[in-house]
NUROTOR-813290 format. One record per atom (N, C-alpha, C): atom name; x, y negated, z. Coordinates in nm, 4 decimals, m for minus. Example, Ala and Ser with C-alpha at 12.3 -4.5 7.8 and 13.67 -1.06 7.14 Angstrom:
BEGIN
<a->N	u->1.3190	v->0.5690	w->0.7800> .
<a->CA	u->1.2300	v->0.4500	w->0.7800> .
<a->C	u->1.3200	v->0.3300	w->0.7800> .
<a->N	u->1.2850	v->0.2250	w->0.7080> .
<a->CA	u->1.3670	v->0.1060	w->0.7140> .
<a->C	u->1.2900	v->m0.0030	w->0.7870> .
This chain:
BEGIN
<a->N	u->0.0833	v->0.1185	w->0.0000> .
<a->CA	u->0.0000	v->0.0000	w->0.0000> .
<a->C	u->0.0874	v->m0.1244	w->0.0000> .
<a->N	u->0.0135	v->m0.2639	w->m0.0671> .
<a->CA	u->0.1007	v->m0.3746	w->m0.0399> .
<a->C	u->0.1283	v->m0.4165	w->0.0567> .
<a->N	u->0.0600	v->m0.3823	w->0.1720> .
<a->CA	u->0.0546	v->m0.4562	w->0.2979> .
<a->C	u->0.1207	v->m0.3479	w->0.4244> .
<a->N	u->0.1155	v->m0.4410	w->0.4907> .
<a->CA	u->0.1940	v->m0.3372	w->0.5969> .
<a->C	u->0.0925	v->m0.2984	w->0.7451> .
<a->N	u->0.1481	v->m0.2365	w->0.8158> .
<a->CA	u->0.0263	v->m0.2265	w->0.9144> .
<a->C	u->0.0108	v->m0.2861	w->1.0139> .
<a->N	u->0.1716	v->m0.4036	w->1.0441> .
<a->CA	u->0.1206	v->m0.5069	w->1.1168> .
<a->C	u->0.0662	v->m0.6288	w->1.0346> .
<a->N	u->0.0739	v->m0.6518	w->0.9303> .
<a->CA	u->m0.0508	v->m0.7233	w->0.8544> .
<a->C	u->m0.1664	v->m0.7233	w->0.8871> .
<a->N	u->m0.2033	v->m0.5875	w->0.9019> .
<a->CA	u->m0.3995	v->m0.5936	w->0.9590> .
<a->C	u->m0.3847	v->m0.5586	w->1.0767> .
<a->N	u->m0.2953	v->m0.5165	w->1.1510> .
<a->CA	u->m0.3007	v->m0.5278	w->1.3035> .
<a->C	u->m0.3246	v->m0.6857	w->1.3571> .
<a->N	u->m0.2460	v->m0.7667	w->1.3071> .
<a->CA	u->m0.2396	v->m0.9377	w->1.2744> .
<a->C	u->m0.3919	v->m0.9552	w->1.2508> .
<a->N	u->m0.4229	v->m0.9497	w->1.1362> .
<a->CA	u->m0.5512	v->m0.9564	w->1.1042> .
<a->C	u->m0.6778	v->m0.9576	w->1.1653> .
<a->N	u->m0.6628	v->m0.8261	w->1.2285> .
<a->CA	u->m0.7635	v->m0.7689	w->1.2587> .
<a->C	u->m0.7622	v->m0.8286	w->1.4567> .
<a->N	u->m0.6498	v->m0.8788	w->1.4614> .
<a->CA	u->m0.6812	v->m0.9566	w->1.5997> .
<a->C	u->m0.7436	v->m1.0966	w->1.5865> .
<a->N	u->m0.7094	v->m1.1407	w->1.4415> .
<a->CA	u->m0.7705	v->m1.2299	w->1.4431> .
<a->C	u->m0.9200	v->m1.2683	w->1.3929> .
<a->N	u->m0.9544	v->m1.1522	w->1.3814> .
<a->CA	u->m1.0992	v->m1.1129	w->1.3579> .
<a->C	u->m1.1520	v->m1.1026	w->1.4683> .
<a->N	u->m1.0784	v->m1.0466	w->1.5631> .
<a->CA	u->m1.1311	v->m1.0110	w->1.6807> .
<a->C	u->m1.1659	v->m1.1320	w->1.7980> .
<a->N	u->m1.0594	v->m1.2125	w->1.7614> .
<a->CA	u->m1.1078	v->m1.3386	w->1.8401> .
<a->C	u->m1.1958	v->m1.4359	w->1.7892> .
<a->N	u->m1.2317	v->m1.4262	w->1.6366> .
<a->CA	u->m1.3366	v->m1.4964	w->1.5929> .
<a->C	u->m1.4831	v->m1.4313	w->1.7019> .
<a->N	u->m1.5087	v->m1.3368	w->1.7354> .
<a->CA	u->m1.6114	v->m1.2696	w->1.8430> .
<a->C	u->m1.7566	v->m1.2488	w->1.7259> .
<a->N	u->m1.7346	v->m1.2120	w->1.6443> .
<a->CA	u->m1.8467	v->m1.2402	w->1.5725> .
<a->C	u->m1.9760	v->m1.1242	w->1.6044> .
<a->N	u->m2.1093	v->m1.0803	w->1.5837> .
<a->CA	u->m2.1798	v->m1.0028	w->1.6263> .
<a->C	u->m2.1713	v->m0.8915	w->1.5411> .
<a->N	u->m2.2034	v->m0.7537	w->1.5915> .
<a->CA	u->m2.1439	v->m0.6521	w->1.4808> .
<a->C	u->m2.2224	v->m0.6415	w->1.3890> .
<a->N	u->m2.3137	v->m0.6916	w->1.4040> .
<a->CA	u->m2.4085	v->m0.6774	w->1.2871> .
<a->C	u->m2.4106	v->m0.7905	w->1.1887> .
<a->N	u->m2.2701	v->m0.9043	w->1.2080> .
<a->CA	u->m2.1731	v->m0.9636	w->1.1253> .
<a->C	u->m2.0637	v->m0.9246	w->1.0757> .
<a->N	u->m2.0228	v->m0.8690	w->1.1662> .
<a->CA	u->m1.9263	v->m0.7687	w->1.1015> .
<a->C	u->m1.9451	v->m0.6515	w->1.0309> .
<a->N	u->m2.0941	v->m0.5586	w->1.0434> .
<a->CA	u->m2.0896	v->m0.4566	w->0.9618> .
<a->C	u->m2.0797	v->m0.5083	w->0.8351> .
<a->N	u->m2.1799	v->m0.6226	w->0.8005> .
<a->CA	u->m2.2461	v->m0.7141	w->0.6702> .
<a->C	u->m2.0811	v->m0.7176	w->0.6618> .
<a->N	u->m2.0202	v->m0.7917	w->0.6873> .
<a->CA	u->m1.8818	v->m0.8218	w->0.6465> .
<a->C	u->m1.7806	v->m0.7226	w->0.5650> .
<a->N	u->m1.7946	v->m0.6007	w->0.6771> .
<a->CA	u->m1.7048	v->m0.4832	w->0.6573> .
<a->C	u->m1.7829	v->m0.4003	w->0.4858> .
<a->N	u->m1.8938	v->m0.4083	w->0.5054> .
<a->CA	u->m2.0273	v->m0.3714	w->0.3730> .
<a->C	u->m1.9628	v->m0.4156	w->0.2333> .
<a->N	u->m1.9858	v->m0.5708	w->0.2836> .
<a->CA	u->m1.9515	v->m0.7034	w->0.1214> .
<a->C	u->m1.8190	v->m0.6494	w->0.0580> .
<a->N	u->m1.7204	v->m0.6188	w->0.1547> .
<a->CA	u->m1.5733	v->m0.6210	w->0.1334> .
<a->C	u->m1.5861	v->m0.5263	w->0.0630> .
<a->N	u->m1.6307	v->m0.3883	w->0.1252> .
<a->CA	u->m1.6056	v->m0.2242	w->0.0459> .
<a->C	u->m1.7214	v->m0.2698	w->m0.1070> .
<a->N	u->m1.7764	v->m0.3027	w->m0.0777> .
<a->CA	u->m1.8824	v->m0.2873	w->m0.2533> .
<a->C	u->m1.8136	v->m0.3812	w->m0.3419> .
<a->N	u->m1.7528	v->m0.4573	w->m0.2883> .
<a->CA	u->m1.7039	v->m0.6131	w->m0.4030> .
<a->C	u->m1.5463	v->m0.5096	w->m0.4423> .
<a->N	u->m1.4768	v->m0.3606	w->m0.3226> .
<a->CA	u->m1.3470	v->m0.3616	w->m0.3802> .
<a->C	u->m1.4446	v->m0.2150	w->m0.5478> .
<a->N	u->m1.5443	v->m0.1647	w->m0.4600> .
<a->CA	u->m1.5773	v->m0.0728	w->m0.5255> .
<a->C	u->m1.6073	v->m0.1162	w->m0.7219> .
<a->N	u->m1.6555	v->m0.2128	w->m0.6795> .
<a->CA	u->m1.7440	v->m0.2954	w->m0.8037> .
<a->C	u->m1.6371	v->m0.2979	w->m0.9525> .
<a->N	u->m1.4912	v->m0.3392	w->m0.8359> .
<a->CA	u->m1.3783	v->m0.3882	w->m0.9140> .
<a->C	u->m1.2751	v->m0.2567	w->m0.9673> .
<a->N	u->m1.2739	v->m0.1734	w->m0.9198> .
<a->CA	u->m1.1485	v->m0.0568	w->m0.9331> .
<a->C	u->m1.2184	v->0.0630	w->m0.9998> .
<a->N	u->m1.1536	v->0.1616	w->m1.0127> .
<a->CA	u->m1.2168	v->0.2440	w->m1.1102> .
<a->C	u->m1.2111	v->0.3576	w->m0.9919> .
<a->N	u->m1.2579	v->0.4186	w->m1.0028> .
<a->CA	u->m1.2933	v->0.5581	w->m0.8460> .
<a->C	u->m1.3401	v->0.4435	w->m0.7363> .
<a->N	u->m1.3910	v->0.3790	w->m0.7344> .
<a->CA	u->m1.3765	v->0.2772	w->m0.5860> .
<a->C	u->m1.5012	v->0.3550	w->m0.5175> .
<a->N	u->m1.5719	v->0.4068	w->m0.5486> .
<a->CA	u->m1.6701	v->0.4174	w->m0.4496> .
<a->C	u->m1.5965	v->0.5489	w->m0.4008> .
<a->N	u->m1.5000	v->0.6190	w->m0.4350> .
<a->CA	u->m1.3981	v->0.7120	w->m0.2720> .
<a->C	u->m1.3797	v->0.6105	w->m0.1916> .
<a->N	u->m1.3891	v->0.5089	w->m0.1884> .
<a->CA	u->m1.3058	v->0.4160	w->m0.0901> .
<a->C	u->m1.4562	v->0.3979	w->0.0643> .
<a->N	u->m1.3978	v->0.4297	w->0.1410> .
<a->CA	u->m1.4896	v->0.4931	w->0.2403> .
<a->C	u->m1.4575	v->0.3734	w->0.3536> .
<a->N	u->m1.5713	v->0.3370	w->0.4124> .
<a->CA	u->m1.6032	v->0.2054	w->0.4607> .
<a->C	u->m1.4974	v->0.2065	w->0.6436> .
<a->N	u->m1.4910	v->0.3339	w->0.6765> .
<a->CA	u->m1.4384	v->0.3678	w->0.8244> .
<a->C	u->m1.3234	v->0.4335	w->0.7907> .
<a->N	u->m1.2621	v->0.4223	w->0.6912> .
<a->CA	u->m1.1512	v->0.5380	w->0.6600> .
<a->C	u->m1.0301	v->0.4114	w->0.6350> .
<a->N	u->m0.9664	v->0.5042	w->0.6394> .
<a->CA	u->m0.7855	v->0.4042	w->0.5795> .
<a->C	u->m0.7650	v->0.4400	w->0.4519> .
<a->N	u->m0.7166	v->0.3933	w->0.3469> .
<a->CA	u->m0.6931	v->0.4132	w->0.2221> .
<a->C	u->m0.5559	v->0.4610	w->0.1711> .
<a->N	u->m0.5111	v->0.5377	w->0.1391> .
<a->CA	u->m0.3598	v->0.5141	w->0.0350> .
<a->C	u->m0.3739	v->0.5061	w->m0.1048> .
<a->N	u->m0.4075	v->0.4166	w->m0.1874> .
<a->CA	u->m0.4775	v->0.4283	w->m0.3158> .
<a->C	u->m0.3507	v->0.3372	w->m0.3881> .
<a->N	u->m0.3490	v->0.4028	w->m0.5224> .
<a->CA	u->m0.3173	v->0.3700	w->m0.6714> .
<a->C	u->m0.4070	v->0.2660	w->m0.7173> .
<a->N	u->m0.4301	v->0.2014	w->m0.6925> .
<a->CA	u->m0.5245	v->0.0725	w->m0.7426> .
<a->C	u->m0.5412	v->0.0811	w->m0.9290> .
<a->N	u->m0.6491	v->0.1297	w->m0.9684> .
<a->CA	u->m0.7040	v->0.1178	w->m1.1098> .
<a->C	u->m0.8095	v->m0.0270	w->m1.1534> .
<a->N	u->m0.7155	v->m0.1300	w->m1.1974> .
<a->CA	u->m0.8549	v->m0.2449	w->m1.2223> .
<a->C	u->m0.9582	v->m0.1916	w->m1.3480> .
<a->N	u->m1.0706	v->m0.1634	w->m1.3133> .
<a->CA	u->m1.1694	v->m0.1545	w->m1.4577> .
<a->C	u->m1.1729	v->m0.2121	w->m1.5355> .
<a->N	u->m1.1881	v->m0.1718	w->m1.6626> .
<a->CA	u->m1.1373	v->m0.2153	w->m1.8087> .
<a->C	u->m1.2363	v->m0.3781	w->m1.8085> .
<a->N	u->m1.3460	v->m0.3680	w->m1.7552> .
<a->CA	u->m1.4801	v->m0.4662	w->m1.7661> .
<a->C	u->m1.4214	v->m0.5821	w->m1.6819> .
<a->N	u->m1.3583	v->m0.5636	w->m1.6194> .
<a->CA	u->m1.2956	v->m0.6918	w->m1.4999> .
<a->C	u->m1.1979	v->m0.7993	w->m1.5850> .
<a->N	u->m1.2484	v->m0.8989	w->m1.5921> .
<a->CA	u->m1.1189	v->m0.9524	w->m1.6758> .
<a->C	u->m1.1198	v->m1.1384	w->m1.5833> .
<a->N	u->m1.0638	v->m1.1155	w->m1.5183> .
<a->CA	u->m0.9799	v->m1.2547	w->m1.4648> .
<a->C	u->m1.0184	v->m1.2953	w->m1.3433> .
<a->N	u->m1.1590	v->m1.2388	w->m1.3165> .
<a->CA	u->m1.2554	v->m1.2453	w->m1.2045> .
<a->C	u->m1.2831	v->m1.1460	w->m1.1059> .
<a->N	u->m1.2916	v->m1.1212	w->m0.9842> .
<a->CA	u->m1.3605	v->m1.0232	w->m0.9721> .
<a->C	u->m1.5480	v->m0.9993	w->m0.9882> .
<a->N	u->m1.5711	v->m0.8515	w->m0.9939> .
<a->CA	u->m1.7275	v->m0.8506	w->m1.0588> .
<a->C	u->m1.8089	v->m0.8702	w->m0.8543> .
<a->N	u->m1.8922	v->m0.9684	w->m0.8634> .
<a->CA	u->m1.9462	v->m0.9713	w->m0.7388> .
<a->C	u->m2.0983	v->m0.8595	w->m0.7433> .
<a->N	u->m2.1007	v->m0.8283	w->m0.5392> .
<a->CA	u->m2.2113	v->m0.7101	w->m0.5787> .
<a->C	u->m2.2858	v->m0.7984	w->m0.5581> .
<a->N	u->m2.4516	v->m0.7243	w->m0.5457> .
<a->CA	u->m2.5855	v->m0.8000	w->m0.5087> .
<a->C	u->m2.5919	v->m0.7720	w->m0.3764> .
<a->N	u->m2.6658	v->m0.8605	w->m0.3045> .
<a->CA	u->m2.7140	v->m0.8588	w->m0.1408> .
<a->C	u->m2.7912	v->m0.7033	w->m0.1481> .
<a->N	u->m2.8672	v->m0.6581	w->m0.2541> .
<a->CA	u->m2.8969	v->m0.4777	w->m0.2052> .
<a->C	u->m2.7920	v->m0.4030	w->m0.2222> .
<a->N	u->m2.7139	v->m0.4399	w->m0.2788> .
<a->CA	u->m2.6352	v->m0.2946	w->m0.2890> .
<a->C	u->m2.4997	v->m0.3575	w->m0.1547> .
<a->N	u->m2.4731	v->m0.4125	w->m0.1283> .
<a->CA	u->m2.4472	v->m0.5099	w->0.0201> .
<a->C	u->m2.5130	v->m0.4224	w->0.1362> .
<a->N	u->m2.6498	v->m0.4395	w->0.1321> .
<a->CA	u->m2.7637	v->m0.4111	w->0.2405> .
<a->C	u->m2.7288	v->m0.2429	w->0.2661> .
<a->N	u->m2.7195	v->m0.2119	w->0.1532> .
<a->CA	u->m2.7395	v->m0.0419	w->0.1119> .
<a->C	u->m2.6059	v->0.0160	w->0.2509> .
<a->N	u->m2.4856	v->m0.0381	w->0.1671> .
<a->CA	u->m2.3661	v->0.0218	w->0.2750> .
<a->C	u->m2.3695	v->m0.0311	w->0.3975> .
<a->N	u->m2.4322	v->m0.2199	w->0.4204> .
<a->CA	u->m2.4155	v->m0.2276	w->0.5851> .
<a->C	u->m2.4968	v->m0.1142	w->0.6511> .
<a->N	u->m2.6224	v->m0.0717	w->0.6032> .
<a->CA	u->m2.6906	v->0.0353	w->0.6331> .
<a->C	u->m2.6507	v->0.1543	w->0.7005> .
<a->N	u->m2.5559	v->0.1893	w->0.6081> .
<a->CA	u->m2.4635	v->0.3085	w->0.6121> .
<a->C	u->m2.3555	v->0.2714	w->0.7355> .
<a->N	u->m2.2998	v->0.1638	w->0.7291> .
<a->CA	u->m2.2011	v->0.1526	w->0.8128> .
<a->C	u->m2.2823	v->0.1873	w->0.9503> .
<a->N	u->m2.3675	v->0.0573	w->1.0052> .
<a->CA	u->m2.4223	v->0.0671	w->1.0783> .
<a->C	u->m2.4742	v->0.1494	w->1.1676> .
<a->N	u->m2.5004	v->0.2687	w->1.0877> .
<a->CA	u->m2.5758	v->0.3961	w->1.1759> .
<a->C	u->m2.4804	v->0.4803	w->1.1673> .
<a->N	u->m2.3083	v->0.4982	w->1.1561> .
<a->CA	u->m2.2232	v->0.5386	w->1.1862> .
<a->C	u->m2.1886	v->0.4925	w->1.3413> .
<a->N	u->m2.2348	v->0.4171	w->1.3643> .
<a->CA	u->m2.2403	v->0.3278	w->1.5215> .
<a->C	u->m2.0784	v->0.3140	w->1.5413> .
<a->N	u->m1.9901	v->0.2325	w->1.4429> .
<a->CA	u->m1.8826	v->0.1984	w->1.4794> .
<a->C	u->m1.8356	v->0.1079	w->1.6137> .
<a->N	u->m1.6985	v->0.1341	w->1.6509> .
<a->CA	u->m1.6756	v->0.0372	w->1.7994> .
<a->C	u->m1.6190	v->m0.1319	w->1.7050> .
<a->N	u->m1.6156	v->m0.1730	w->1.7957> .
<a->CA	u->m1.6370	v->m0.3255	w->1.6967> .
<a->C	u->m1.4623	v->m0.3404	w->1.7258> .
<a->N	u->m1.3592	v->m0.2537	w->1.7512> .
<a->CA	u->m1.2543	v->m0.2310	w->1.7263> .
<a->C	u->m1.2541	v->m0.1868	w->1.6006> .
<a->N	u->m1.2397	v->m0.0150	w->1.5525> .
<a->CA	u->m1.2772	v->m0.0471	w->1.4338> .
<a->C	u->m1.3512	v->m0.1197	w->1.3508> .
<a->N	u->m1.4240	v->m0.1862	w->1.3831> .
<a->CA	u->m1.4895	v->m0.2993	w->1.2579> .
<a->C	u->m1.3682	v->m0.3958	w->1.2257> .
<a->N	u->m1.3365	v->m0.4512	w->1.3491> .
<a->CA	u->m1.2332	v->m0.5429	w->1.2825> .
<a->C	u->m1.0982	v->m0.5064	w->1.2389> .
<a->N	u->m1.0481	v->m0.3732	w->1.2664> .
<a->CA	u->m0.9488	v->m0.2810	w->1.2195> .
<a->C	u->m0.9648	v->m0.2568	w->1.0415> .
<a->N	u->m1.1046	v->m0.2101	w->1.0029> .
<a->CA	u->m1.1725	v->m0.1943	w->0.8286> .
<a->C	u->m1.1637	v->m0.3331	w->0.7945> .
<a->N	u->m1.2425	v->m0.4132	w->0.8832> .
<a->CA	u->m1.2349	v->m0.5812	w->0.7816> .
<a->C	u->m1.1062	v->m0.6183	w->0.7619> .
<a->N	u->m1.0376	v->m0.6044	w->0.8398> .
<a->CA	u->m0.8908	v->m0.6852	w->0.7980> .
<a->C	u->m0.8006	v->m0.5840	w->0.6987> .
<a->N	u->m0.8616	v->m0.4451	w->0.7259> .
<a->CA	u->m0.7714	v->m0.3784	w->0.5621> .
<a->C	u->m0.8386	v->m0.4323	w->0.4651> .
<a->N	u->m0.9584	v->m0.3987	w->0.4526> .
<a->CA	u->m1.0059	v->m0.3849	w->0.3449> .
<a->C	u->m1.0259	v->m0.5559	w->0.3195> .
<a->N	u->m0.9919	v->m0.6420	w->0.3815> .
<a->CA	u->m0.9704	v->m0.8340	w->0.3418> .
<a->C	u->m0.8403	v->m0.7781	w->0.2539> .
<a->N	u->m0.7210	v->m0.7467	w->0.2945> .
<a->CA	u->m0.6036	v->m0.7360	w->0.2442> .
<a->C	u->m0.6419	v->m0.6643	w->0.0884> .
<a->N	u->m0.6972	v->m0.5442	w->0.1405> .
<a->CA	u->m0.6706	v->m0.4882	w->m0.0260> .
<a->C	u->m0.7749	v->m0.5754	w->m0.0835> .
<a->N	u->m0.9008	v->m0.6365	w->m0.0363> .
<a->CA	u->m0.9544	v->m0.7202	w->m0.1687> .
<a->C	u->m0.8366	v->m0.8068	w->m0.2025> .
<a->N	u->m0.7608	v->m0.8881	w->m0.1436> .
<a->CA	u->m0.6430	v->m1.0155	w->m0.2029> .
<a->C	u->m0.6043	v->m0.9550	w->m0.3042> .
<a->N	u->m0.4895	v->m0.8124	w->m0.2711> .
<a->CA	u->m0.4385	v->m0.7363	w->m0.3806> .
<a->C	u->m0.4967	v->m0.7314	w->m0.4838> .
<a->N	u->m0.6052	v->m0.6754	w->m0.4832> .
<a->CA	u->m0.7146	v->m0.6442	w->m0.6012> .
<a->C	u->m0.7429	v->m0.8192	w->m0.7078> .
<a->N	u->m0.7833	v->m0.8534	w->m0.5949> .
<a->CA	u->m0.7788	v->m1.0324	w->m0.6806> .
<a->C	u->m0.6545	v->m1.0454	w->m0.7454> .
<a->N	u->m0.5555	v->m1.0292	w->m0.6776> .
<a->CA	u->m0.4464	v->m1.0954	w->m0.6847> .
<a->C	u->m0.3587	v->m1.0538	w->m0.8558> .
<a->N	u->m0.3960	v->m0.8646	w->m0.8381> .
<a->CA	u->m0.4088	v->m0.7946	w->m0.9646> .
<a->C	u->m0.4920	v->m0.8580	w->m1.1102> .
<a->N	u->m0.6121	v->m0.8313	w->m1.0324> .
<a->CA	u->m0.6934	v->m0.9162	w->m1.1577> .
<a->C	u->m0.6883	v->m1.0288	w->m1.2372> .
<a->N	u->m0.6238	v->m1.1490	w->m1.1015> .
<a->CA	u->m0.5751	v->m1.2330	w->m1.1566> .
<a->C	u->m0.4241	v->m1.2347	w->m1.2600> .
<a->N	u->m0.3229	v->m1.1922	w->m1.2081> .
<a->CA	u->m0.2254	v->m1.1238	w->m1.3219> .
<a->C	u->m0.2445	v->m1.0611	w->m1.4235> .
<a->N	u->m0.3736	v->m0.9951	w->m1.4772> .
<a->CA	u->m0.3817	v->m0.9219	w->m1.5647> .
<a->C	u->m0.4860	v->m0.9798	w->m1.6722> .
<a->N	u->m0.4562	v->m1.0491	w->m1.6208> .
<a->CA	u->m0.6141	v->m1.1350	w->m1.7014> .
<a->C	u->m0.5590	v->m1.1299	w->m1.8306> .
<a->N	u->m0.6854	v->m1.1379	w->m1.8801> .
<a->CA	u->m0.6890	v->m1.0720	w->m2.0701> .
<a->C	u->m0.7536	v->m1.2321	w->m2.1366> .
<a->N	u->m0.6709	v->m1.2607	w->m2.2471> .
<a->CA	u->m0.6378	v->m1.4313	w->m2.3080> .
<a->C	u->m0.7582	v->m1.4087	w->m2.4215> .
């Protein structure tokens, strides 16, 4: 991965002192995984409570932007997250990876952009 694991250890404390309600943070942890899914090619393996080691594939359809999801398909995974009944340790442990690999992913897209 690009990042290291005191990157989202960093991160993810500073998520933690924002204090936000978890049912801001699931929505949060939700947006992040569907917006990386939307963008990469296999993305929906990318599992909302899990850690990743991924080969990053940008989809051929992505070109300079990333593709944003809709508030249902948003709703669909906070759903999912939610009734996994995560500790709001891990929540802010997933938001701050999965913040990092969206940058990457942007950061990709943006480099690859097609003229």
């Amino acid at each position: 991965m690009p990042f290291t694991k005191e990157e989202v250890t960093s991160l993810a404390f500073k998520i933690y002192k924002e204090n936000q309600s978890v049912e801001k943070s699931v929505w949060k942890l939700a947006q992040l995984c569907v917006t990386i899914n939307k963008n990469i090619k296999n993305g929906y393996d990318i599992k909302p409570l899990e850690t990743d080691n991924l080969i990053l594939l940008i989809r051929e359809d992505v070109n300079g932007q990333l593709i944003i999801p809709s508030e249902d398909e948003i709703k669909e995974v906070a759903e999912i997250i939610y009734h996994e009944n995560p500790s709001r340790s891990q929540l802010d442990w997933y938001i701050a990876e999965k913040q990092l690999l969206l940058k990457e992913i942007q950061k990709l897209i943006e480099d690859n952009r097609k003229t």
